[in-house]
N, C-alpha and C positions, 0 to 999 in steps of 0.2 A: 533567721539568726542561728535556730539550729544547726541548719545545714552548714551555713558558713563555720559552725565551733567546729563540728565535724570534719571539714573537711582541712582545719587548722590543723588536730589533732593527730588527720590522717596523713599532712603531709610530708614529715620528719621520715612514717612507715615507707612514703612512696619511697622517698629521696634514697633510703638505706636500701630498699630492693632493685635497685635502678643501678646504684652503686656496687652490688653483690654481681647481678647481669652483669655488666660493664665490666669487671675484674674477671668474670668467667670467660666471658665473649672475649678479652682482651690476653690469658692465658695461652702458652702457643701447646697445640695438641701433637704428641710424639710418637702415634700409630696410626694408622692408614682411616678412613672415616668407616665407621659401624666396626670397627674390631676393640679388644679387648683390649686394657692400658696395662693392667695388673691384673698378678696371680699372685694370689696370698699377700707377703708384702714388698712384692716386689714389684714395679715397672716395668715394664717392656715394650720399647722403644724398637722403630722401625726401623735395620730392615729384620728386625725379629719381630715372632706374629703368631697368635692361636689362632687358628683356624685356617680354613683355604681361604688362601688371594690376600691373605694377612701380612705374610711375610717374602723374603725377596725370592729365594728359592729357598731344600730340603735343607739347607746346615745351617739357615736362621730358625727353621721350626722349634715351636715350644710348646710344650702339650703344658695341661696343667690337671694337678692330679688333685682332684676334691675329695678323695675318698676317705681323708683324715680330718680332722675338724679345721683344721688350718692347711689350706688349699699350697700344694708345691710345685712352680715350676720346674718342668723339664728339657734339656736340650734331647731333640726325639732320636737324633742321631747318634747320640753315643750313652744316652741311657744315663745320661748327670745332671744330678741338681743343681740350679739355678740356686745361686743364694742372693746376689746382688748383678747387676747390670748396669755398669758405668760409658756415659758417652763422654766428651765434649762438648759441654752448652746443656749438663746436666744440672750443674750446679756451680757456678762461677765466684760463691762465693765461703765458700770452704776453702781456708786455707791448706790442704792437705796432697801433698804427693800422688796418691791417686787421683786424686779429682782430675788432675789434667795426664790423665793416663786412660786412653780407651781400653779397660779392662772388663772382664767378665770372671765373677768370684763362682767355680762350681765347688759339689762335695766328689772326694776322691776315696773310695777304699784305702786303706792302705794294704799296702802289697805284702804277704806272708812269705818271709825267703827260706822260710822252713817246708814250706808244704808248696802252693800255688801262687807265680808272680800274677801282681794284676799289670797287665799289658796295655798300655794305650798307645795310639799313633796319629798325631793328626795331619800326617804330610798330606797337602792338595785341599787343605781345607783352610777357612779364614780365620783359625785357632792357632795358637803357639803357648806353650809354659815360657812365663815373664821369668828373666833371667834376674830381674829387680828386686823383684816384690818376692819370690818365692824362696827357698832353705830346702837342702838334702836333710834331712832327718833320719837316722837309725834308733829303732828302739828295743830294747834288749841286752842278753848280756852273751858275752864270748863271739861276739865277730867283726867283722870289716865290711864296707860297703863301698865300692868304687862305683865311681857312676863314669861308663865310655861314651864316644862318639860311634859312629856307623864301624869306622875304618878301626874301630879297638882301641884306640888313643884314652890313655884316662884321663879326664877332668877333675875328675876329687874324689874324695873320700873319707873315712870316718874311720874309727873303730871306737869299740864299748866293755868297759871290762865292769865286773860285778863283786858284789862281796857276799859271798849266801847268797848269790843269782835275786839278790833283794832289785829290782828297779822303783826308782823313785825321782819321778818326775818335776815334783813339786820343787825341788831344791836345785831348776835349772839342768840346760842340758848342756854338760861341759863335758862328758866321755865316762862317767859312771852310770853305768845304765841308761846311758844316752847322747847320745853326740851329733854333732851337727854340722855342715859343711855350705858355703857361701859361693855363688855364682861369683860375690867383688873381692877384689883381691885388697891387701892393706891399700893397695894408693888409691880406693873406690873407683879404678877402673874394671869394667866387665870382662872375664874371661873370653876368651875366645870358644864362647859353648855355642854357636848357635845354631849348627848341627843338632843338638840334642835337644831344642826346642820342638821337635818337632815328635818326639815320639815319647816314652817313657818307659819303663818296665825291662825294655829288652837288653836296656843299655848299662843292668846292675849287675853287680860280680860280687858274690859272697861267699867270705873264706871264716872257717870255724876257728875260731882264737880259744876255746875256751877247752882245751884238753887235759887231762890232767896227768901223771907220771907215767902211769901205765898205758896212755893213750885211749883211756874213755872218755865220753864225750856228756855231757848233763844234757837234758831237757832241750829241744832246740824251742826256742820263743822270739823269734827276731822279725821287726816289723820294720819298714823303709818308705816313706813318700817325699811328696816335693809339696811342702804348707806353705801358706801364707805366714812368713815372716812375724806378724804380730799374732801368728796361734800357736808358737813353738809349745810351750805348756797344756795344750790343751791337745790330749791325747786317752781319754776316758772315753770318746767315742770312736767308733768303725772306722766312723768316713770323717773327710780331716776339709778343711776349704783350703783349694789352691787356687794360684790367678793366673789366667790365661789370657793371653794378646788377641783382639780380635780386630780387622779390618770389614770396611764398608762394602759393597759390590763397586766395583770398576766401572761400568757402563751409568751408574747414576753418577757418580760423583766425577767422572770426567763432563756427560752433559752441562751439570749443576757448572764445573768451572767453565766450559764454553759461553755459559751464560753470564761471565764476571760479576755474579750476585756481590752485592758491600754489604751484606751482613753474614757472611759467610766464608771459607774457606775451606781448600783439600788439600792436602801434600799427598803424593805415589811413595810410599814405604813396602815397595813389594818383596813376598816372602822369598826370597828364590825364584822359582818359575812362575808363580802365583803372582798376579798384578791385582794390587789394592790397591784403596785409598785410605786415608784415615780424614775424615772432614771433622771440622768443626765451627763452633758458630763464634763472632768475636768475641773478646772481653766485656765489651758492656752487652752485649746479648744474651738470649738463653732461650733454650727450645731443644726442637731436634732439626740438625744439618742436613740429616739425608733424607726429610721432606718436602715438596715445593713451599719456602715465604716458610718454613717452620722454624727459623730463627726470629723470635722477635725483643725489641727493645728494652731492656731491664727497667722496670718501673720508677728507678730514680735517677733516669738517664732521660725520660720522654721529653722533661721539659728544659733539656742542656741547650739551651744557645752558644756556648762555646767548643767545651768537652765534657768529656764525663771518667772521670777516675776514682781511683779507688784509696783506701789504706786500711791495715788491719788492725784491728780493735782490739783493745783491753788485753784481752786474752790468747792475742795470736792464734787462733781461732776461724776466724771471721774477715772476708773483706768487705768493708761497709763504702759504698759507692755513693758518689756526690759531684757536684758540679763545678768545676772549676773558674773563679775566676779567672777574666785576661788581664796578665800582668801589667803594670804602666809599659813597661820596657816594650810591652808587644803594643801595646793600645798606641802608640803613634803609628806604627806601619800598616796599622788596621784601618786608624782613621783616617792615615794619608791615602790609604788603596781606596777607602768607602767613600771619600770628597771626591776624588780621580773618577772613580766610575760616574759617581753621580754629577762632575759635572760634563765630564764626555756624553752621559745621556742624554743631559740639560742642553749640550749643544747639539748635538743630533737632534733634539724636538725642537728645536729652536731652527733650525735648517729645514727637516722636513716643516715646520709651519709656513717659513719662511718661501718655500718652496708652493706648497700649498696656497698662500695666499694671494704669490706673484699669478700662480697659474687661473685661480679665481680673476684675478686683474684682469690678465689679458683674456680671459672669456669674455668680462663682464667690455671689456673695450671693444674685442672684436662682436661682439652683438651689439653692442653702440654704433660702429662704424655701417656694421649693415644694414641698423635700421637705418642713420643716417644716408647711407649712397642708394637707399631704395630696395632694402633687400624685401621688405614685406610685398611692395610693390611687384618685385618680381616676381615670386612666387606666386602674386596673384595671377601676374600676366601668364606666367605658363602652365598654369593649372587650367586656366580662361583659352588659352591661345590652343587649340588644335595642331597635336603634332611639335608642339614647341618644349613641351617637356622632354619628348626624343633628343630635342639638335640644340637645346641649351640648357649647357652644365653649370652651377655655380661651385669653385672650385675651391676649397679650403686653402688658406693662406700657405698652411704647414709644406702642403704638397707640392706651391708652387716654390717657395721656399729652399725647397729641397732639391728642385727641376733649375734652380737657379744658383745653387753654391751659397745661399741666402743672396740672391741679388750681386753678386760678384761681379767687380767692374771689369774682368777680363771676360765677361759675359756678355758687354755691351754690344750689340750690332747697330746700335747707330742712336742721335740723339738729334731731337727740333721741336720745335716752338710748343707741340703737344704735348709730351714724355719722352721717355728715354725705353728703347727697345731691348729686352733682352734674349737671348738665345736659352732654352732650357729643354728637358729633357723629362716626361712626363712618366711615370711607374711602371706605366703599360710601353713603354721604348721610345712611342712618340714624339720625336723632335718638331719642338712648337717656339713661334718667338710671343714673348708675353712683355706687352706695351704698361708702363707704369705712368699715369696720367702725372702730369705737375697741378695739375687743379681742377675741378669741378666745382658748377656754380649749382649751388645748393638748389637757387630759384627752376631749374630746367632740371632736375632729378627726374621727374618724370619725362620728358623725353627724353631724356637716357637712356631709361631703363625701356622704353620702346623702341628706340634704336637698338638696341642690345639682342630685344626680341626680334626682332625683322632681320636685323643683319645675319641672327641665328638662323633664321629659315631662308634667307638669301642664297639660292645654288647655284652658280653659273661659272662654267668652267673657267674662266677668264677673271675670275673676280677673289681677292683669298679669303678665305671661307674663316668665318670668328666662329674657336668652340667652344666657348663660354667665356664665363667673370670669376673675378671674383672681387667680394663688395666688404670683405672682413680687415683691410689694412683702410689707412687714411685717406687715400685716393684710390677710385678701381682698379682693378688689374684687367685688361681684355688680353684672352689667348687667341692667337690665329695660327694659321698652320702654317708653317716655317716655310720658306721659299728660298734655294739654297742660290742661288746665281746671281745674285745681288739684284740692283738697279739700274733700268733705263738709261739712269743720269750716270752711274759709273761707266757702265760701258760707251757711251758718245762722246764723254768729257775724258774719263782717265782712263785712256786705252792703252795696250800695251802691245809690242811688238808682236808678239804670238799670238793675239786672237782680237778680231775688230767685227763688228757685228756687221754685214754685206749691207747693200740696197734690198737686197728681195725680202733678208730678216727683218729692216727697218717695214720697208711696207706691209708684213705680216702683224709688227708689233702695234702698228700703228693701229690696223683694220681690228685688232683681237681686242686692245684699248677701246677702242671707238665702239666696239660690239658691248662691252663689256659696261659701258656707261650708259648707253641708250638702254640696256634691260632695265640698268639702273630706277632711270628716269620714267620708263613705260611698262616694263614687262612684269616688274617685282609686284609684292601684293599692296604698296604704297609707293608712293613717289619719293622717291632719295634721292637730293642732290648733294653731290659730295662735295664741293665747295675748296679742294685744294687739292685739284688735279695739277699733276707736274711731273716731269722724268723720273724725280727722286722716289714719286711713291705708285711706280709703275713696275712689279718686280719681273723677274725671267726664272723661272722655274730649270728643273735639268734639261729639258729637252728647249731651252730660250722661248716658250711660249711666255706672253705678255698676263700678267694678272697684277687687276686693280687693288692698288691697298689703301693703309692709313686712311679709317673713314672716324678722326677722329673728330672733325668740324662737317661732319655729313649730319643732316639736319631730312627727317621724316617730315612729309610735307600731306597733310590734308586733300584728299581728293577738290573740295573746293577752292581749297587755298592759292590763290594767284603767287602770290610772293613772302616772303618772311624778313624781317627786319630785325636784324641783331646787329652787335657791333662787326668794328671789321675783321674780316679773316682771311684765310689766303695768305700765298706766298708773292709779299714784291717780285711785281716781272710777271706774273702770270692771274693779278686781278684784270678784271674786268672793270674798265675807268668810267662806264656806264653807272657802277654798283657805287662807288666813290660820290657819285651824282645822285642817285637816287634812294641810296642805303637797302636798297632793294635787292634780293638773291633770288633770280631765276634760273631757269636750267640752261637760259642762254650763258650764264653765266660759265658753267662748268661748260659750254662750248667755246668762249675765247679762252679760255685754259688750254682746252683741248689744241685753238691752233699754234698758241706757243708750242707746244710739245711737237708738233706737224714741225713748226719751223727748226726746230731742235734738230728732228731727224733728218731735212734735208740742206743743213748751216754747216752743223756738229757745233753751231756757238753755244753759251750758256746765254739764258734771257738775261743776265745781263750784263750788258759787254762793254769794254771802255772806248774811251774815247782817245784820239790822239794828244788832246791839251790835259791829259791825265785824269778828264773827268767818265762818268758812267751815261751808258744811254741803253734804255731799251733795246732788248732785241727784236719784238714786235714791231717799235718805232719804225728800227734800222731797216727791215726785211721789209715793211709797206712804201721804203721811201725808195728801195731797189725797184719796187714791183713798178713804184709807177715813174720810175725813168725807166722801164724795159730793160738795169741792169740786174738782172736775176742772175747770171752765169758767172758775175761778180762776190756771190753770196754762196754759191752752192760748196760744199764740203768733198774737198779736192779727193780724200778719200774711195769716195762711192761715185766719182764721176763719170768710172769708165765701166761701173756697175750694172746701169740702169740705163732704158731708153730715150731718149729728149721729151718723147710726149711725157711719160710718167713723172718726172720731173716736175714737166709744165702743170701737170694737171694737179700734181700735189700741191702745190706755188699756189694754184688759183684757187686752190680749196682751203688753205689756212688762210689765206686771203679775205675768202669769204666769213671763214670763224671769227676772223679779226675783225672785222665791220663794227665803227664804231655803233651804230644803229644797232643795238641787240635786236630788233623786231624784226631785222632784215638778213639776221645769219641761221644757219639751217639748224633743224634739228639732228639728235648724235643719230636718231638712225638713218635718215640724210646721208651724216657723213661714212655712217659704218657701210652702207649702202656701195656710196660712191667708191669707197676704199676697198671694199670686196671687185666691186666691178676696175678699176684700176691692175690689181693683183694677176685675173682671172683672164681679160681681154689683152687680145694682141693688136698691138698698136704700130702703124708703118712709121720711121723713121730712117735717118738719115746714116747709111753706114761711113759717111765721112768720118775720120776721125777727129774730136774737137770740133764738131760742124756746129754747136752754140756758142761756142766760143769766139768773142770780138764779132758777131754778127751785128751786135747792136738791134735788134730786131723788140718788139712789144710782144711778151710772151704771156700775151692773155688770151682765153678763152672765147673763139666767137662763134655766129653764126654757120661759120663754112665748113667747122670740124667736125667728123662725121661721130657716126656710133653715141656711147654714151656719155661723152663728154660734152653736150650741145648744153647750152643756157637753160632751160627747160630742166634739165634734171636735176644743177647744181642748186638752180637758184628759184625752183618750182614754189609759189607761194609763202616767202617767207613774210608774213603777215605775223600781227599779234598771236601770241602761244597761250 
């Protein structure tokens, strides 16, 4: 309980010493830090200074002379005392004429024109005699005092006459025993002295008045200075206070304005050759200007929310400084600007939220959708799969996005039953087409995403290569590498007078196909049947080599796996009517695919083709119903007829033939046919140099016993048994 009275007691103490700190620390300091403020009772303000590194240079120096009980500043350079030192931001609140006058009050001799003048000169220095503040003075009796410029010109002058050589001061100095001469003229504008501001002493001329009949002369006693205006009377002592103009140094007070301080201010009022400054601190401030931050805040301005102004008190005297209210007249354009701001910010946070939370969305969507199409799956698979982290990218939506114009329909390179294909352009230059599914069944996600894996390690030059997914829109996106020559099916079907693909290219594209589907089938590190082989998704790269694409109903198949059962797929015209029977997909499958496309290249018809009563028929139909009336030469594509050899022909004829077999157990495997299609390309085969010798022969142009080389029964049709 003690303690707690105690410390009641003591708290009022703290609060008042806290508050003394606080007023001190808050004080702004007017000399350089560890130098001296005051000598005697004066101030001395920077750039004046006792001591060394105190002051700016030698003509701020001020010694101070303690040798008397009451200590007196000196300026060291010209041997004058200091009486007062006035800045700018000394005292803002004295209503008085000096106060906003950078002056310096020293004491002056007065100058004896009887015996020795006192000389002063301050040209080249930051001093000048104020032409304002200060009064020519003569004192004495029997003479004149003209005061000149350099060039002899007179400014003024005085004279003093006497009665019994009495002087008496006290009764005012009007020309008895004292007179006086003024720098302003009646209209209070300033002579044109400013020449003589700079020296003193040498510019007086004094003529004896006081003779008498017989031309003797009394006593000489005549004294002359330049006083301060308010000590005309006071003439009992030596030395007299005059006011002198002093400027800042140059090199601070231009930095200081480089540095566009708002509590401060300098104008250049330079003396002639002399370049000054005169700084000072504003009206609600006070300090010293030509210190760094040495203007600080006037104690009844700190807490102005609006402004801070002033009015002089009682006694004109004083300015007493306060805060001003804002007037209504202003308080609408105030409160109209502070609503405006504040609601243009409110809508700015409102946009960036808005912005903000779209962007949250679509994260929180696009990771929905990847969990959704199998992203975690994937990641597992390629971290799991050897090598498959290298050759499959999952590729941010943004970038493809981007590769695509956002999906731009003049981007389209082609559109069918799977997705719609687009043309893009990937960061690194890359020209890639990226396939946009129309749908995926949620239930087979996972083998998706292991088609996705395997097709990614899938290398085979004939085959287009997928370089990744991506899983963050609604539907996948698969990339593959662009194939710029279009398709199979444009070139057989919509050919144009300048370029038609030969017989040798057809048997090339055929053999590069056929190659390209048996790796498929055998070579890869699982079994892929692609399930909608056709012209259309057979591309020609620059150099017209053949590569297999669109493996968007390719279906990875199990090493034990016989066959797989989904609904139907494939392109009308080119299923196999076995699969229609038994909902079953083998690889025979993707072999009667295969011979539609044989027959394509050697028809040039599309699989499927009309009929004369306006209806459509098979092209496979058509071509096995040629085969077996022995009208083949009926069917063949007038174009490349005069291309190719009659055996190659024939031998192509009896190999889609064999693809076509309704019996899927009975048609060959693709590498069978890539087999027999390299051996076709490769062998030279005798034929008939008649021209047109197939032609109207009528002959059965099948494959038998008697034909030699590798076209014998045995090779085409070697064990076609259960697969």
């Amino acid at each position: 309980m003690e303690m707690s009275f105690m410390l009641l007691l003591l708290l009022p103490l703290l609060q008042s010493v806290l508050l003394q700190l606080t007023a001190t620390s808050s004080s702004a300091a007017i000399s350089k830090p560890d130098c001296k403020e005051q000598c005697g009772n004066v101030k001395i303000p920077y750039p004046f200074g006792i001591g060394p590194n105190c002051y700016h240079d030698k003509s701020y120096e001020i010694t101070c002379d303690t040798s008397s009980r009451s200590p007196k500043p000196f300026l060291h350079m010209y041997n004058l005392e200091v009486m007062d030192i006035n800045w700018l931001g000394k005292n803002h609140r004295l209503i008085d004429k000096m106060e906003d006058e950078q002056v310096l009050t020293v004491g002056i001799p007065l100058s004896d024109m009887c015996k020795s003048k006192v000389s002063i000169d301050f040209d080249g220095s930051p001093y000048r005699f104020s032409n304002w503040f200060n009064v020519l003075v003569v004192v004495g009796c029997g003479g004149s005092v003209n005061l000149k410029d350099r060039s002899g010109n007179i400014l003024m002058g005085c004279a003093t006459v006497c009665v019994n050589n009495i002087v008496d001061i006290t009764k005012g100095c009007s020309g008895i025993g004292c007179c006086q001469a003024s720098f302003i003229t009646y209209n209070n504008i300033l002579r044109q002295s400013s020449v003589s501001e700079y020296f003193y002493g040498k510019g007086l001329d004094f003529y004896r008045t006081d003779l008498d009949h017989e031309g003797n002369t009394s006593s000489c006693d005549m004294r002359v200075g330049l006083i301060d205006s308010r000590s005309v009377n006071k003439f009992s002592q030596s030395t007299v206070p005059t006011i002198l103009k002093w400027k800042g140094p140059a090199s601070y007070a231009q930095a200081n304005t480089n540095q566009q301080r708002v509590n401060f201010s300098c104008q250049d009022e330079s003396f002639s050759e002399l370049s000054s400054f005169t700084c000072s601190c504003h009206y609600t401030h006070e300090g010293n200007p030509y210190l760094p931050y040495g203007c600080r805040v006037m104690r009844e301005c700190r807490k102005c929310s609006h402004r801070c102004t002033w009015t002089e008190d009682p006694s004109h005297q004083y300015r007493r400084y306060y805060c001003e209210k804002i007037p209504l007249s202003q308080l609408g354009p105030v409160l109209g600007f502070s609503l405006g701001t504040v609601l243009i910010v409110l809508l700015l946070g409102c946009y960036w939220l808005y912005r903000v939370l779209k962007k949250r969305k679509e994260v929180r969507r696009k990771t929905e959708f990847f969990k959704r199409n199998g992203g975690l799956l994937l990641e597992q698979q390629i971290y799991s799969s050897e090598g498959a982290s290298q050759k499959t990218k999952v590729f941010p939506v943004t970038e493809l996005e981007k590769a695509t114009d956002n999906f731009n329909k003049n981007r389209i390179l082609g559109q069918g039953g799977q997705g719609t294909v687009y043309k893009g352009m990937l960061k690194d230059g890359r020209i890639v087409a990226i396939k946009k599914s129309k749908k995926v069944d949620e239930n087979q996600l996972e083998q998706f995403i292991n088609e996705v894996v395997i097709l990614s390690e899938t290398n085979h030059r004939n085959v287009v290569r997928l370089l990744g997914c991506c899983l963050e829109t609604e539907v996948p996106l698969l990339v593959y590498e662009f194939i710029q020559n279009g398709s199979l099916y444009q070139h057989i079907h919509n050919t144009s007078e300048d370029f038609h693909i030969t017989w040798k290219m057809r048997l090339q594209m055929a053999a590069e196909s056929a190659d390209a589907v048996a790796y498929l089938h055998s070579s890869s590190s699982a079994p892929i049947y692609h399930r909608d082989i056709k012209s259309s998704n057979i591309l020609l790269d620059a150099k017209y080599r053949a590569k297999v694409s669109d493996f968007g109903t390719s279906r990875v198949i199990d090493i034990e796996q016989t066959h797989l059962t989904t609904c139907v797929i494939g392109t009308y015209g080119y299923l196999d009517p076995e699969y229609f029977q038994s909902q079953q997909f083998t690889e025979k499958s993707d072999v009667y695919s295969f011979g539609v496309v044989l027959v394509e290249l050697i028809t040039g018809k599309k699989p499927i083709c009309p009929t004369p009563d306006g209806g459509w028929i098979s092209l496979a139909v058509e071509f096995m119903s040629h085969m077996e009336n022995s009208r083949l030469s009926d069917i063949l594509d007038a174009r490349v007829l005069n291309e190719g050899k009659e055996e190659e022909f024939v031998a192509v004829a009896e190999l889609a033939k064999q693809c076509l077999n309704m019996n899927g157990k009975e048609r060959p495997t693709m590498k069978e046919i890539a087999m027999v299609l390299d051996g076709i390309r490769s062998s030279p085969l005798p034929y008939s140099t008649e021209p047109n010798s197939m032609v109207g022969q009528g002959v059965m142009m099948r494959i038998n016993d008697n034909q030699v080389g590798y076209l014998s029964t045995d090779t085409i049709c070697s064990d076609f048994g259960p697969r």
